[in-house]
Residue, then its C-alpha position, 0 to 999 in steps of 0.5 A: x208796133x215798135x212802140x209797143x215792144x218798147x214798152x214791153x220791153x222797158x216794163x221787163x228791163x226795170x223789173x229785172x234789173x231794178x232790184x240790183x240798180x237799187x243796191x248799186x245807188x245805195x253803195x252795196x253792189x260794185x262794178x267790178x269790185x271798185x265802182x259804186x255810187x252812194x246816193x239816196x234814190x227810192x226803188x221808184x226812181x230807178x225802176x221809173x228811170x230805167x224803163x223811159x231810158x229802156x223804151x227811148x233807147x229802143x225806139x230810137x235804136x229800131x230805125x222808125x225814125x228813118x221810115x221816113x214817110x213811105x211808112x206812114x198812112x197804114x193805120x187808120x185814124x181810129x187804129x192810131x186813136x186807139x193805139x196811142x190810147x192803150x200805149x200810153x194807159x200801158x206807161x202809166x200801168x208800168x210807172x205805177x207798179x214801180x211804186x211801192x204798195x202804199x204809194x200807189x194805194x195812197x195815190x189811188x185813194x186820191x186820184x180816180x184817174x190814177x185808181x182806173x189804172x192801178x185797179x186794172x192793171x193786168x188789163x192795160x198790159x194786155x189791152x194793146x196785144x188785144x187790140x193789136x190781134x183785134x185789128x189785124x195787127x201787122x196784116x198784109x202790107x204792114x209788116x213791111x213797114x214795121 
């Protein structure tokens, strides 16, 4: 579940501040009126950054590391089969619609594993809500532990 708001959560971060990061790294926006950097970085690169940075500093920051393993053994084999599915169909969805229109139609043209998930986008971002209110999601005894 953590890892799954994560995503969320860097998918939101490197929409919204992708734009302006962008015009920081090309030297047109300043902190504080005299902090810039001038460097040669594609909106890809920054939105790309920003959301393994945004989904890392999450998790880690969540705790889920400190469970220990009184959390572990609450899914079953095939909730954490499909979660782990959906959870990275959802990263790739989110990397892909960093790039830019013809980018990602070239890289499609050219990869059938790649034109799955360009394709279908809205539905690999929905995919593991779905799955979540499918199985039960954080059921009794779960949410505890999440």
């Amino acid at each position: 579940m953590v890892t799954l708001l994560a995503i969320y959560v860097g998918i939101v971060i490197a929409s919204v501040l992708g734009g302006p990061a962008q015009q920081f790294f090309q030297g047109d926006k300043t902190v504080g009126n005299q902090l810039f950097i001038k460097a040669n970085t594609s909106p890809f690169t920054i939105q790309a950054g920003l959301f393994f940075l945004t989904t890392v500093l999450v998790s880690i920051r969540s705790g889920i590391g400190n469970r220990g393993s009184s959390g572990g053994g609450k899914l079953s084999a095939f909730e954490l089969a499909l979660f782990s599915f959906l959870n990275s169909a959802l990263i790739l969805t989110a990397v892909f619609s960093f790039m830019d229109p013809a980018s990602r139609s070239q890289f499609a043209e050219n990869s059938r594993i790649a034109r799955v998930f360009i394709n279908r986008e809205m539905w690999w971002t929905v995919a593991p809500l779905i799955a979540l209110i499918a199985t039960g999601g954080l059921g009794k005894g779960r949410s505890q532990d999440y």
